[in-house]
N, C-alpha and C positions, 0 to 999 in steps of 0.2 A: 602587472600580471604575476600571480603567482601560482604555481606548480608541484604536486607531490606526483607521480609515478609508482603504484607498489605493484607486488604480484596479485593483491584482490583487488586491485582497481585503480582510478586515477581522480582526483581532486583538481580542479582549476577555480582560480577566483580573479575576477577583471574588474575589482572595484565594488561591480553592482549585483550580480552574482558568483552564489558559490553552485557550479558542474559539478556532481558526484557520478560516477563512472563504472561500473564494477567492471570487474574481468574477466571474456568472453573465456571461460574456464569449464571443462566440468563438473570440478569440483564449487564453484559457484551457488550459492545456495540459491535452492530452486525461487523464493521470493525474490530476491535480488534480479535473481534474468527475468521473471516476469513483469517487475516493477522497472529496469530498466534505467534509464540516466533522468535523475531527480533534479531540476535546477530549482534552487535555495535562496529566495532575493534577502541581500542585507537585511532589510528591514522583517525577517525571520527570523533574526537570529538572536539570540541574549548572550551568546558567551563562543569559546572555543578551548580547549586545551590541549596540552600535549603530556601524557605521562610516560615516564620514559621506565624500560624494566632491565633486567640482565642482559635478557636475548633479543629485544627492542621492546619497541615504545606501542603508545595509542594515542589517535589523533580522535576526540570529542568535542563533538559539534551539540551546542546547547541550543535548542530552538524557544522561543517565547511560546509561555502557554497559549494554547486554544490556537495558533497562527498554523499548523500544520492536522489536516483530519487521521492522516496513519499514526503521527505520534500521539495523537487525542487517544484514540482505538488501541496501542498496543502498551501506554503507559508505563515504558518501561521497561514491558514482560519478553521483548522477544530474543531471542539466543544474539549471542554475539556477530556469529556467522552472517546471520539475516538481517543487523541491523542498519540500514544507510547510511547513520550519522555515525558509524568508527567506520576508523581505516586502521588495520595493522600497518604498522613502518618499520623497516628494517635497522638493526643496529648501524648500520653507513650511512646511513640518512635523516638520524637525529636531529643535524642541522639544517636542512632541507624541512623538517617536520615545525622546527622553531621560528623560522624565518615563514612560515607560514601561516603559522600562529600569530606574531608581530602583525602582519601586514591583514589580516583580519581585525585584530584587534584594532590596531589604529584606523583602519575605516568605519568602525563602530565608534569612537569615539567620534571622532573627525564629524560623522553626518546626524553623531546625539542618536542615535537607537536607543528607544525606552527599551529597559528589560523589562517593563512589566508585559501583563498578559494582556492575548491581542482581541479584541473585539467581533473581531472578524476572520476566514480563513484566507491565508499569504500563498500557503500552497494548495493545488485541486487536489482532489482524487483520484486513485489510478485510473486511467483507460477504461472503459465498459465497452462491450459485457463482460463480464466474471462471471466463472460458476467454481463453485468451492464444493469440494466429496468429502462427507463427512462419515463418520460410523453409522448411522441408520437413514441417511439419507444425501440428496444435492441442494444445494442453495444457489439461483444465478441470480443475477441481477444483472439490467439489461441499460440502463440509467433512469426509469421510470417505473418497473415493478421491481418487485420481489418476491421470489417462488420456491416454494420448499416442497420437495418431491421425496416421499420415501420409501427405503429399500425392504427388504424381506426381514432385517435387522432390527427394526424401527418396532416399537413398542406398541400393541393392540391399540391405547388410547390415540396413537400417533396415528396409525394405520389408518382406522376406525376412521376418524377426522376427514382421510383425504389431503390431497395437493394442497397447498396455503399460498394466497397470493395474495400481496401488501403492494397499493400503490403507496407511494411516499407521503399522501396526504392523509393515509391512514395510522401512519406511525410517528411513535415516538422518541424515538432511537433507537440502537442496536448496541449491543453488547458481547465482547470477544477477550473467553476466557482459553489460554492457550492452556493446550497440553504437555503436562511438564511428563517428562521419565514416563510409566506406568498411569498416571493419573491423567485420569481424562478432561478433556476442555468443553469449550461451549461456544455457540455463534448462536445468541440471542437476539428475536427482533422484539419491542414494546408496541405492540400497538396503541391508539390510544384508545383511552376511557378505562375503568378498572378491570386487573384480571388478575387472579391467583399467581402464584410463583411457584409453577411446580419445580421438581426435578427436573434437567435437560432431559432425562432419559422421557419422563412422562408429558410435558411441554411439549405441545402440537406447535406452537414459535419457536422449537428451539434444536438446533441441528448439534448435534454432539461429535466429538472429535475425540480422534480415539490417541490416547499417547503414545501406541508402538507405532505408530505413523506421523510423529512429530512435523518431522519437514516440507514432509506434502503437504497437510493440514491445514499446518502452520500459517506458510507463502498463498493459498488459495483462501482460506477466509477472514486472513486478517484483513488482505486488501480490499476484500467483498464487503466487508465492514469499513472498511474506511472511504471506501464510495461511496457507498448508503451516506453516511453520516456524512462527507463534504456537498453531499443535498440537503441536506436536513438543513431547519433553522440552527444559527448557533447558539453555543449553551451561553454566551452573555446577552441574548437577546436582542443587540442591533439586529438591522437590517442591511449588509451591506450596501454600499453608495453604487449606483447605477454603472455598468463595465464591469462591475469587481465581484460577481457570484461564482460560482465555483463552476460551471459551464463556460463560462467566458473566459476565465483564468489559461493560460499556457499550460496545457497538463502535462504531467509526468511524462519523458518520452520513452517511447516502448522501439524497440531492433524493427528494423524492412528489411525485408531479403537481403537488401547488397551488405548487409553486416553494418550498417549508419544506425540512423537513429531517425524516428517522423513524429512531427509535430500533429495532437489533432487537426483538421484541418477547417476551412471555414465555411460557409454556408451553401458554397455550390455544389452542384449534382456532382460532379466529375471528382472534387475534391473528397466528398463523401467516400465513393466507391471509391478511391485510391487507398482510403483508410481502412477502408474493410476490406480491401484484398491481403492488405500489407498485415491486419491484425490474424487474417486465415493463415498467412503463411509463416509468422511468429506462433499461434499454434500446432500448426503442422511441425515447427523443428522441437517447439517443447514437448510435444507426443513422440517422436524421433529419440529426441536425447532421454523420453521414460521420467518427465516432467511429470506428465498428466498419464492419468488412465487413458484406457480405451471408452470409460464410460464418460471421465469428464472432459475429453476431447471431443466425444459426440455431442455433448450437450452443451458446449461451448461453441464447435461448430456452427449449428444449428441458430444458437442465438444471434451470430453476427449472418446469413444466410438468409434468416427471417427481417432482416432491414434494408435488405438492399430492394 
């Protein structure tokens, strides 16, 4: 077993997985508490590092392509704060950070992990429902549609159009352009057969994000994208092997009230509703600590409400 401890969070690895942990903080980036403790199986991983600096270090965690749907979705693009795979490490704990590094490595070795790209996805998607508030409008996703609703902000051709709902067998994928500084982003769905590429702002598919609201944004539709797409077929085209689709998979675990962590649950009544009480009250504290709006708490609300 090995162990890092920091102020953003905590790492554990027992051989077969690697625990990421973040730190039940304020300062917490808003995606991080709502994504919650990520577990990472070996065979997810292609590398790790440790780079060490003046005032400390960073621990990088390299995942194999395609084998995780958020790192497909955010490629790269998302702030430091918000990313799962670094941990900041403090300069006393360099060796704590290296010795951790070793003992990953050598189980990559040890059980032969290809680094190439995976076939199939290793990790699910976050928790649904999601709804993500964007500059002219909401996007939820509930694990079978997808619904774009827009505000008073929203462009005539947007407006004009109406509410937009995508089951999954109407699309193609989805596409998540973050908002950098001043410059604006984008939460794109493809449906299929052909369609013009307009501008986000003019795209009746396409919910825009505004950059003076980076963080909120950010954390609510990258993850809304990366559900979408850990249902979607994947881009190498298997079919995963029966048990192993992304509903079946152990997903992401999200906070319960006593401050833990709950696993989705499995097919019974009883277990369901436990899930959906425990996910109302993980929203209830994100609208508390000023996570979410008031508007995308209601519509969030609502979505888990509408299942029971």
């Amino acid at each position: 077993m090995a162990e890092i401890i920091q102020r953003t969070g905590m790492w554990t690895f027992d051989g077969e997985t690697l625990r990421i942990v973040p730190a039940l903080e304020k300062h917490t980036h808003p995606l991080r508490k709502v994504l919650g403790e990520v577990a990472v199986p070996i065979t997810a991983i292609s590398g790790i590092a440790y780079e060490p600096g003046r005032k400390g270090g960073r621990l990088r965690l390299r995942l194999r392509e395609g084998a995780d749907p958020l790192a497909q979705v955010a490629s790269g693009r998302l702030p430091d704060a918000s990313d799962p795979y670094q941990l900041p490490v403090e300069k006393d704990r360099a060796g704590v950070a290296e010795y951790f590094v070793e003992e990953l490595r050598r189980t990559l070795l040890l059980d032969e992990v290809p680094d190439t790209p995976s076939d199939r996805y290793l990790l699910p998607g976050p928790a649904v429902p999601l709804t993500a508030g964007g500059t002219d409008g909401t996007a939820s996703f509930d694990g079978e549609r997808v619904q774009l609703e827009w505000n008073w902000m929203a462009n005539e051709s947007k407006s004009h159009r109406g509410p937009r709902i995508f089951t999954l067998d109407e699309l193609d994928g989805v596409e998540w352009t973050p908002a950098i500084g001043w410059e604006n982003g984008s939460l794109r769905f493809r449906p299929k057969g052909g369609h013009a590429v307009l501008k986000p702002e003019h795209d009746p598919n396409c919910l825009m994000l505004w950059g003076i609201r980076q963080a909120r944004e950010t954390g609510g539709s990258v993850l809304l994208a990366a559900a979408v797409t850990a249902r979607l077929p994947h881009p190498a085209g298997a079919k995963p092997p029966v048990g192993t689709v992304a509903d079946e998979l152990p997903p992401y675990r999200v906070k319960d009230g006593s401050g833990g962590s709950a696993d989705r649950p499995g097919d019974s009544t009883a277990a369901e509703h436990d899930r959906l009480l425990r996910r109302l009250r993980e929203l209830g504290e994100l609208h508390r600590d000023g996570v979410l709006t008031d508007e995308e708490f209601t519509g969030a609300k609502k979505a888990v409400i509408d299942r029971f």
